[in-house]
C-alpha positions as CSV (number, residue, x, y, z in Angstrom):
1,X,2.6,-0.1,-13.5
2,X,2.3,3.5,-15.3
3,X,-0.3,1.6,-17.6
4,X,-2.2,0.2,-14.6
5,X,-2.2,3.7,-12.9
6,X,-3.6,5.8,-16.2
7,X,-6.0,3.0,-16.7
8,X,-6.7,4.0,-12.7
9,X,-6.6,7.4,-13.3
10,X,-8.5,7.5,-16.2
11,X,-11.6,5.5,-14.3
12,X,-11.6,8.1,-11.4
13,X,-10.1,5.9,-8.9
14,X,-8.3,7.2,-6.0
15,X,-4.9,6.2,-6.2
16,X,-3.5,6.0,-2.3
17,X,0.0,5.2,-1.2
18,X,1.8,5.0,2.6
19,X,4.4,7.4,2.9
20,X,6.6,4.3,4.0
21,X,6.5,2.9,0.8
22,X,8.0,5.4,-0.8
23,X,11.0,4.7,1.4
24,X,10.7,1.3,0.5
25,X,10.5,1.9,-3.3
26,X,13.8,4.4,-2.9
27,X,16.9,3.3,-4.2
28,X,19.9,4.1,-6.0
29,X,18.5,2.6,-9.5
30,X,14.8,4.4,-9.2
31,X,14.3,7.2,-11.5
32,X,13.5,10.1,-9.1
33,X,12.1,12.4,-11.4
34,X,9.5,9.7,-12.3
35,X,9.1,9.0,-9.0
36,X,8.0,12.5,-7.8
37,X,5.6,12.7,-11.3
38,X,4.1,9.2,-10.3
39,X,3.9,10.7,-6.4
40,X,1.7,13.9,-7.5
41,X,-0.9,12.1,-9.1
42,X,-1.7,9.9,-6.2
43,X,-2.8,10.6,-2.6
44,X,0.2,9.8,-0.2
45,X,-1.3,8.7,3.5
46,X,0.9,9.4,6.3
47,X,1.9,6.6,9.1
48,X,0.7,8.0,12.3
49,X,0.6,6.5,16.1
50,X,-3.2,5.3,15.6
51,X,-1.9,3.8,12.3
52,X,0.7,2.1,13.5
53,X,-1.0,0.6,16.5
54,X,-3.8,-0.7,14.5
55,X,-1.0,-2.1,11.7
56,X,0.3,-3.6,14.7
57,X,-3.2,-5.4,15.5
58,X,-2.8,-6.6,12.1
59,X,0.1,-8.6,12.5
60,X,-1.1,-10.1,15.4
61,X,-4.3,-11.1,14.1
62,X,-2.3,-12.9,11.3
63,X,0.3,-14.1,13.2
64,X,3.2,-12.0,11.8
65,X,5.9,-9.9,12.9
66,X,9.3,-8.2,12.8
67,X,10.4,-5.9,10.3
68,X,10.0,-8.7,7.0
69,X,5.8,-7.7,7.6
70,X,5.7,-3.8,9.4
71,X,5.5,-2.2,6.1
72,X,3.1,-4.8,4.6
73,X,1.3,-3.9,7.6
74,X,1.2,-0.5,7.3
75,X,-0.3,-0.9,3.9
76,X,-3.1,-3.4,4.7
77,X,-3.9,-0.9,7.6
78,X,-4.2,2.0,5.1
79,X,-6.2,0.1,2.1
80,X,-8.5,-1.5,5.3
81,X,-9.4,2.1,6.0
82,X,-9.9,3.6,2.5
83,X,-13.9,3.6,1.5
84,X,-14.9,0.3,-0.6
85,X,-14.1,-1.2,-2.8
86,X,-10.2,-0.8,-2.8
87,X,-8.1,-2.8,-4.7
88,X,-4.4,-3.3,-4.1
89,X,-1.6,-3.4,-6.3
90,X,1.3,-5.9,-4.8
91,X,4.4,-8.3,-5.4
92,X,3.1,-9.9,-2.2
93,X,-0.1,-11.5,-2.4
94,X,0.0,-13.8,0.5
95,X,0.9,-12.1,3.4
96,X,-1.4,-8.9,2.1
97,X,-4.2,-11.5,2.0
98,X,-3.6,-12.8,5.3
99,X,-3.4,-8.9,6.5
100,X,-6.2,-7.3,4.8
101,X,-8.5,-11.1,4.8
102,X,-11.5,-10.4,1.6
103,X,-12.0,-7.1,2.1
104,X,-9.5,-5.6,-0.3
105,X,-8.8,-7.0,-4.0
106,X,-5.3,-8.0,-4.4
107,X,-4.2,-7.8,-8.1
108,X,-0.4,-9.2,-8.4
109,X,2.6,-7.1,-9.9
């Protein structure tokens, strides 16, 4: 993924990520100070009300719930209002897809 994200980088892209997700991605084998380095070269997109209620749309309009989708959710709802193209970087294809439909790029990790 550091590859991916210099290759990124190096292109000018603009490298977003939910503030959830890094409390998703926090556990007790991640290397923290690679973490914060990785965290200060990308843009980090807070979870707000409006972002939750529309993330919450989301999952209705693809006929998910619980806590298994909310932070998948939360994603698709912050790549869906990033300016085009975005591309996505994610383990979970399928449900992003049936979040985010053809308007974002999914490329699998």
């Amino acid at each position: 993924m550091r590859a991916k994200m210099q290759v990124l980088h190096q292109m000018g892209a603009d490298l977003v990520v939910g503030a959830n997700t890094i409390v998703e991605v926090s556990h007790a084998k991640v290397n923290m100070p690679r973490l914060r380095w990785t965290l200060s070269r990308v843009r980090v997109e807070p979870v707000d009300q409006a972002a939750a209620a529309a993330a919450a749309a989301l999952l209705k309009q693809a006929g998910l719930h619980g806590h298994k989708h909310a932070i998948d959710a939360t994603v698709a709802e912050m790549a869906l209002r990033q300016p085009g193209p975005v591309a996505m970087v994610t383990s979970d294809i399928d449900d992003m897809r049936r979040l985010c439909g053809n308007r974002v790029r999914m490329i699998a990790v």
